[in-house]
C-alpha positions as CSV (number, residue, x, y, z in Angstrom):
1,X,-9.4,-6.0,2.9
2,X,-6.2,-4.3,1.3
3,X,-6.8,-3.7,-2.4
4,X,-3.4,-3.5,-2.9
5,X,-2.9,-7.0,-2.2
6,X,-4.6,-10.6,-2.7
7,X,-4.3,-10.8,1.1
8,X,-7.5,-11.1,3.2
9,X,-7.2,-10.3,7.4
10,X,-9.8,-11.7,9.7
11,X,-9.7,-11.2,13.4
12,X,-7.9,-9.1,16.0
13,X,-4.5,-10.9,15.6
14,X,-4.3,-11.1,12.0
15,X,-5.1,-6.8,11.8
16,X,-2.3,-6.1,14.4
17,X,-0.1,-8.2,12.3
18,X,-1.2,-6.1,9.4
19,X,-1.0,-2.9,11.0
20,X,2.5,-3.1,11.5
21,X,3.6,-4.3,8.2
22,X,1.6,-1.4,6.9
23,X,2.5,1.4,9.7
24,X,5.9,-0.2,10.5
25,X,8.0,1.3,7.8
26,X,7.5,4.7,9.1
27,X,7.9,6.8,12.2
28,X,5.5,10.3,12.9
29,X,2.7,8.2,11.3
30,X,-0.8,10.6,10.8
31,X,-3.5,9.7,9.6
32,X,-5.7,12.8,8.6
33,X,-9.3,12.4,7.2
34,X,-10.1,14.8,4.5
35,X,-13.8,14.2,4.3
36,X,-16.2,11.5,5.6
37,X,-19.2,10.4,4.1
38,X,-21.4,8.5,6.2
39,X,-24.8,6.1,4.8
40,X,-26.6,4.2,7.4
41,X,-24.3,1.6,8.1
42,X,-21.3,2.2,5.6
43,X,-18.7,4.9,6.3
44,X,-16.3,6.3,3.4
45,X,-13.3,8.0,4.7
46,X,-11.0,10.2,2.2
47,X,-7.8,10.1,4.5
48,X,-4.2,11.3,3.5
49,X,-1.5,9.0,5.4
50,X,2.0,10.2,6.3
51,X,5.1,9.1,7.9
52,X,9.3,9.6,7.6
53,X,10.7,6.0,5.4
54,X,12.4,4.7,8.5
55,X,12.1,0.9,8.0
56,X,12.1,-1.5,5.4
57,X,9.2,-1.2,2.8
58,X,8.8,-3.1,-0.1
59,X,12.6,-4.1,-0.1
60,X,13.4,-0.3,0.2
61,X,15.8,0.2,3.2
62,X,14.7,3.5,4.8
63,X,15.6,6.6,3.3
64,X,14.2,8.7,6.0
65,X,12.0,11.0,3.2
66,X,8.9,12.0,4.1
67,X,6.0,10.1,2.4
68,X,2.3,11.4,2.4
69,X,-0.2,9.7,0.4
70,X,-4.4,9.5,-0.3
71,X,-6.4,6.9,0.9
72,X,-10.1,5.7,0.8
73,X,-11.3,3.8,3.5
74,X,-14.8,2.1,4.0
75,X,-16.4,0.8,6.7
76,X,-19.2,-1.7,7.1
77,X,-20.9,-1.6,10.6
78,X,-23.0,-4.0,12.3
79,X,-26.8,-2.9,12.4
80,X,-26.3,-0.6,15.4
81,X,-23.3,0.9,14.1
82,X,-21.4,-0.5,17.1
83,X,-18.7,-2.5,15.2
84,X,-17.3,-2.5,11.9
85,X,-18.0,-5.8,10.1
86,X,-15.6,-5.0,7.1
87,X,-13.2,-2.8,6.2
88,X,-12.0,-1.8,2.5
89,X,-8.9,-0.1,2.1
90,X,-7.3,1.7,-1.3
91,X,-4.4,3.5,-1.9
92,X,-1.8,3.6,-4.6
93,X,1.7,1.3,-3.4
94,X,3.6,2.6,-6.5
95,X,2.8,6.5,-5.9
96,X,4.3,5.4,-2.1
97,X,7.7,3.8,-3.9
98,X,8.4,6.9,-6.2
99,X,8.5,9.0,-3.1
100,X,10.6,6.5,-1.1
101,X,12.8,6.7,-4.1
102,X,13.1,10.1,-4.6
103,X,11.2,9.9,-8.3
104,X,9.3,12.9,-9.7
């Protein structure tokens, strides 16, 4: 589950799919957690996400500017905390487009 969109992905095929549309746009992607918090079987992840604009993203043609932005991340495992059963993730698409467009 994307907050940032109506969307809902279910199954292996259908995250791929995802993850490129998300991670595509950019080359040098990192993901860096910032802090985890972890309660029997949920996980909340503070992560900052950065990449260089290289590809389309959200009608933008890549400007090659670095983007960085914060993310939250929760996980829902099974009861032995062998497989996530749901994921949440947040982050703010319109703090992403003022970098990609150079805007203060």
């Amino acid at each position: 589950e994307d907050t940032s969109t109506t969307d809902v992905v279910r199954g292996r095929a259908q995250l791929h799919t995802y993850c490129q549309e998300l991670f595509g746009p950019y080359s040098n992607v990192r993901i860096e957690p910032k802090e985890i918090i972890d309660m029997d079987n949920t996980s909340v992840m503070v992560l900052e996400i950065s990449g260089d604009h290289t590809g389309d993203l959200y009608d933008i043609p890549a400007t090659g500017r670095r983007v960085a932005f914060p993310a939250v991340a929760i996980y829902r495992c099974n009861d032995d905390n062998t497989k996530v059963r749901h994921e949440t993730l947040a982050y703010d698409s319109g703090f992403i487009i003022n970098q990609v467009k150079g805007a203060s």
